[in-house]
C-alpha positions in Angstrom: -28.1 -65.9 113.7 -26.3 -63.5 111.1 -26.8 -62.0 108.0 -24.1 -61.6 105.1 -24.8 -59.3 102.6 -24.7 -61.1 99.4 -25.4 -59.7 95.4 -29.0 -61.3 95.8 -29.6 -60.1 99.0 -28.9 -61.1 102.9 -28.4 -64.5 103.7 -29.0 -65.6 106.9 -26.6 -68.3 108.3 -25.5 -69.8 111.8 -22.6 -71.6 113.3 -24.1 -74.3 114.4 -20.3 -75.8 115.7 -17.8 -72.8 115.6 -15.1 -73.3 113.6 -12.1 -75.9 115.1 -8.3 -75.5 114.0 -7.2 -78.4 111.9 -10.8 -79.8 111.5 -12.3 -79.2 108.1 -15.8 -76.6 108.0 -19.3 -78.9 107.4 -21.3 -76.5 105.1 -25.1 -77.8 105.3 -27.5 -77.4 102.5 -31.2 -77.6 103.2 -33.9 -79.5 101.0 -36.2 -77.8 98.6 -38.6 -76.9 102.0 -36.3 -76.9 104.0 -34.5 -73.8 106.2 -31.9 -73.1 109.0 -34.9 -74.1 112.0 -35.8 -77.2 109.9 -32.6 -78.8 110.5 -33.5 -78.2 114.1 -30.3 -80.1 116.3 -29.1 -82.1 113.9 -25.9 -79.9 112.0 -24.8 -79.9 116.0 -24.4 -83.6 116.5 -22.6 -83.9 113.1 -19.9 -81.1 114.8 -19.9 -82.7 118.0 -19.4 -86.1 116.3 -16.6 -84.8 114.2 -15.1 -81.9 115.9 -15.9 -79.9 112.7 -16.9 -76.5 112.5 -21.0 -76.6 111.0 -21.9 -73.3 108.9 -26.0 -73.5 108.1 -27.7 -71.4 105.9 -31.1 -70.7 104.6 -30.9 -70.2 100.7 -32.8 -67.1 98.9 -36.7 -67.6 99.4 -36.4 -69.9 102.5 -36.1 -69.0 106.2 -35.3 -65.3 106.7 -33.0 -65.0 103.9 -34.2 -62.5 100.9 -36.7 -63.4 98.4 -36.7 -64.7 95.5 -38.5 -63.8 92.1 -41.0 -66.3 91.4 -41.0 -68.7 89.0 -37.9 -69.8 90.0 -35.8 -71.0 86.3 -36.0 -74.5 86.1 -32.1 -74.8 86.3 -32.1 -73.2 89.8 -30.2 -75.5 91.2 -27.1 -74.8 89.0 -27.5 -71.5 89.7 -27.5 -71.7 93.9 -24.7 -74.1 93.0 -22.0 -72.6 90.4 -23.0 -68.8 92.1 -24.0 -68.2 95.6 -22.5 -71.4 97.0 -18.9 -70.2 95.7 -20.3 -66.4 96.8 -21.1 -67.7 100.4 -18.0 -69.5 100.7 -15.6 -66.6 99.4 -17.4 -63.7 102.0 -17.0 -66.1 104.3 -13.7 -67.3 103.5 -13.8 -71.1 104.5 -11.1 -73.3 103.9 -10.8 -77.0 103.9 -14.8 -77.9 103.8 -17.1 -80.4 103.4 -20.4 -80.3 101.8 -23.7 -82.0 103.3 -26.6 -81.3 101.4 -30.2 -83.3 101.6 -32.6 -83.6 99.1 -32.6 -80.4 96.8 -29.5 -79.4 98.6 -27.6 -82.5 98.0 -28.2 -81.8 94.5 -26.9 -78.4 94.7 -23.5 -80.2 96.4 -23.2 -82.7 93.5 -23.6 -79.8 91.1 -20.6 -77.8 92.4 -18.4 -80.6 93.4 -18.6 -81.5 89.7 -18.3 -78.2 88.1 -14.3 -76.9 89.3 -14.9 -76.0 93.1 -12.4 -74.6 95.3 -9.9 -77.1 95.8 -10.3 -76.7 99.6 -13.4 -79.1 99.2 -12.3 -82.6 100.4 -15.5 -84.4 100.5 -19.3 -84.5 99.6 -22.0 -86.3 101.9 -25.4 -86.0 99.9 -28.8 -87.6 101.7 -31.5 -88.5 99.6 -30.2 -86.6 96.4 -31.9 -86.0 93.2 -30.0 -86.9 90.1 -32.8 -87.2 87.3 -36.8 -86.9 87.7 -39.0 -89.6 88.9 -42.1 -90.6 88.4 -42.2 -91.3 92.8 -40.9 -87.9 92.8 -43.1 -85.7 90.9 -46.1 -87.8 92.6 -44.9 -87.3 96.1 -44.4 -83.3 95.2 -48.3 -82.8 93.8 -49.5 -84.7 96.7 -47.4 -81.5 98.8 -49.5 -79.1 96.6 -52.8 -81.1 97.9 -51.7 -81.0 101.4 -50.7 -77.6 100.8 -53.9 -76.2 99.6 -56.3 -78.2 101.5 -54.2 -79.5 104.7 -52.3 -77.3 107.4 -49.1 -77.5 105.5 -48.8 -73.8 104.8 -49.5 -73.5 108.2 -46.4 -75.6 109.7 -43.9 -74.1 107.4 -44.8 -70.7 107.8 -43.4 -71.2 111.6 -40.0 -72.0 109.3 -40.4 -69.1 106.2 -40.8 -65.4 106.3 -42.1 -65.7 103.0 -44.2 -69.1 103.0 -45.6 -68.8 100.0 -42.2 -68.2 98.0 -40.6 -71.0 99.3 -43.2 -73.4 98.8 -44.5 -72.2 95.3 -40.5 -71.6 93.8 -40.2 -75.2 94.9 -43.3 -77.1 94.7 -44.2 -74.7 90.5 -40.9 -75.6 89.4 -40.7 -79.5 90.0 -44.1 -79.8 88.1 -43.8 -77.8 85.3 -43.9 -80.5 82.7 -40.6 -79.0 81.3 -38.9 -80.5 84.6 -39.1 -83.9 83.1 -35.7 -83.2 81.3 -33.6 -82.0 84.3 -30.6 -84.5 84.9 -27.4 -83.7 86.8 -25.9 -87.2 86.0 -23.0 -85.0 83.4 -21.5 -83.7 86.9 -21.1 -86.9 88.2 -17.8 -88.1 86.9 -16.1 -84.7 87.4 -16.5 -85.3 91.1 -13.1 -86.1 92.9 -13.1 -85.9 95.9 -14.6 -88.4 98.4 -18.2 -89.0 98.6 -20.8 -90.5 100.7 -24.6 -91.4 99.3 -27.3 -92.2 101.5 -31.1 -92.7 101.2 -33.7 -94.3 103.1 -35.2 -97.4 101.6 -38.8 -95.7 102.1 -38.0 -92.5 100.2 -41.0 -91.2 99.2 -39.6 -88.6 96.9 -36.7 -91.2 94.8 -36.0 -94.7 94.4 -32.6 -96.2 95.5 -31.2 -95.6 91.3 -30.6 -92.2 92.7 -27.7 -93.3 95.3 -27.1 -96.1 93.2 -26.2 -93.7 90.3 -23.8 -91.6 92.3 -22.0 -94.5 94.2 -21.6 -95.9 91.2 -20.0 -92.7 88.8 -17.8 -91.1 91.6 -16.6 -94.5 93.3 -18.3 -93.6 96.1 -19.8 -95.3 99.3 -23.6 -96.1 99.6 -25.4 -96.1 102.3 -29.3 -97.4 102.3 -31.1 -97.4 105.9 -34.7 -99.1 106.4 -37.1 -97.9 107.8 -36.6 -94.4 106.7 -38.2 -92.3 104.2 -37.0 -89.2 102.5 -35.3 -87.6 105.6 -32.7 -89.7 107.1 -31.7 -87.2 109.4 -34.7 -87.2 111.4 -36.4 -90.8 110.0 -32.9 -92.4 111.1 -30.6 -89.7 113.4 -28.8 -91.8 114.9 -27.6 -94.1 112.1 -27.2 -91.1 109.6 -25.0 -89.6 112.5 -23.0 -93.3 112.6 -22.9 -93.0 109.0 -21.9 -88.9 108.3 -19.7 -89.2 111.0 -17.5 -92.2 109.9 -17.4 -90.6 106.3 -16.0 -87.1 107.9 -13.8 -88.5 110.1 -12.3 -90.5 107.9 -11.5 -88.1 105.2 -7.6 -86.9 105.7 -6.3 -90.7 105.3 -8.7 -91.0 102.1 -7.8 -87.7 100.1 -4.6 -88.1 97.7 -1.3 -87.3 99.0 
């Protein structure tokens, strides 16, 4: 684990595959609970399946990264997207890239790929991504509060969060604050140019399938939907959302423009 000193605060990030020459980087970008340990193995398999470099990192407020000032803004999203991404990415100086985000974080990779990025990023692989606000969402995420203040939730992803309670509440306040209701990143969509891969399981607890639909559909790209598998496809279906990242990666040099 290392920490790079960032104008919020540390960040803590990992190589989960070192970097390879001539093989783009996979930059992973956790869900809205999510953290470098809650990937667990997964970022691995995607670099040994692709011979890619894998950079993970825990966003402000999550794993051992700094805090954050609660309530989060409602548009924090756009800001982890169109500021610290491009932050992380300069300090760190990657090159040719690829972003894989899930969930909140596959929002976040929409967001920049449609707002100018570097024009080192050749593709976008988003799991389970939020595009506009659901009715299956905002019930799934007040069910979490429940669990959270009546079940052992806190308890399992304080094993995960320095500060627990910041990474739950900055998520968990924002999404139903009835202001919320508005947020839509569909206006990003058709700036997106480079190649990209949607997938969702058909179980999604947290979105229906008009999510991926939606961004196939804008940015011409390829959808993926996987039974039996809820909102985590990584660990609901590893496997076939290995098969399916893995295709989409490797096949990226003969797809970009010449």
């Amino acid at each position: 684990m290392s920490t790079l000193a960032l104008a919020g605060g540390p960040i803590d990030y990992v190589w989960a595959a070192p970097p390879a020459a001539g093989r783009p980087t996979l930059v992973f970008l956790h869900e809205g609970l999510g953290s470098i340990s809650l990937w667990r193995d997964f970022p691995a398999a995607v670099g040994r399946a692709t011979g890619c470099g894998v950079l993970v990192y825990s966003r402000y407020g999550y794993g051992n990264s700094a805090p954050c000032p609660l309530p989060r803004p409602l548009d924090y999203m756009h800001v982890e997207a169109r500021e610290v991404l491009p932050e992380l990415l300069d300090r760190l100086a990657i090159g040719p890239h690829v972003l894989v985000g899930h969930s909140d974080g596959a929002s976040i990779a929409l967001i920049h790929a449609g707002s100018g990025p570097r024009p080192d990023l050749i593709g976008v692989a988003v799991m389970a991504p939020h595009v506009f606000v659901e009715e299956v969402a905002t019930g799934s995420i007040a069910m979490a509060r429940v669990a959270w203040e009546t079940g052992d939730l806190r308890d399992r992803l304080a094993r995960h969060h320095a500060d627990v309670d910041t990474a739950f509440r900055g998520w968990n306040d924002a999404w139903l604050d009835p202001r919320f209701r508005a947020w839509n990143i569909e206006e990003f969509l058709p700036h997106i140019t480079v190649p990209v891969l949607a997938l969702q399981g058909e179980g999604d607890e947290y979105g229906t399938a008009a999510q991926v639909e939606t961004v196939a559909r804008v940015t011409g790209g390829d959808l993926v939907l996987l039974p039996d598998c809820g909102h985590s496809p990584h660990r609901d279906q590893p496997q076939a959302t290995l098969t399916a990242l893995s295709s989409f990666i490797n096949q990226l040099p003969a797809r970009l423009p010449a």
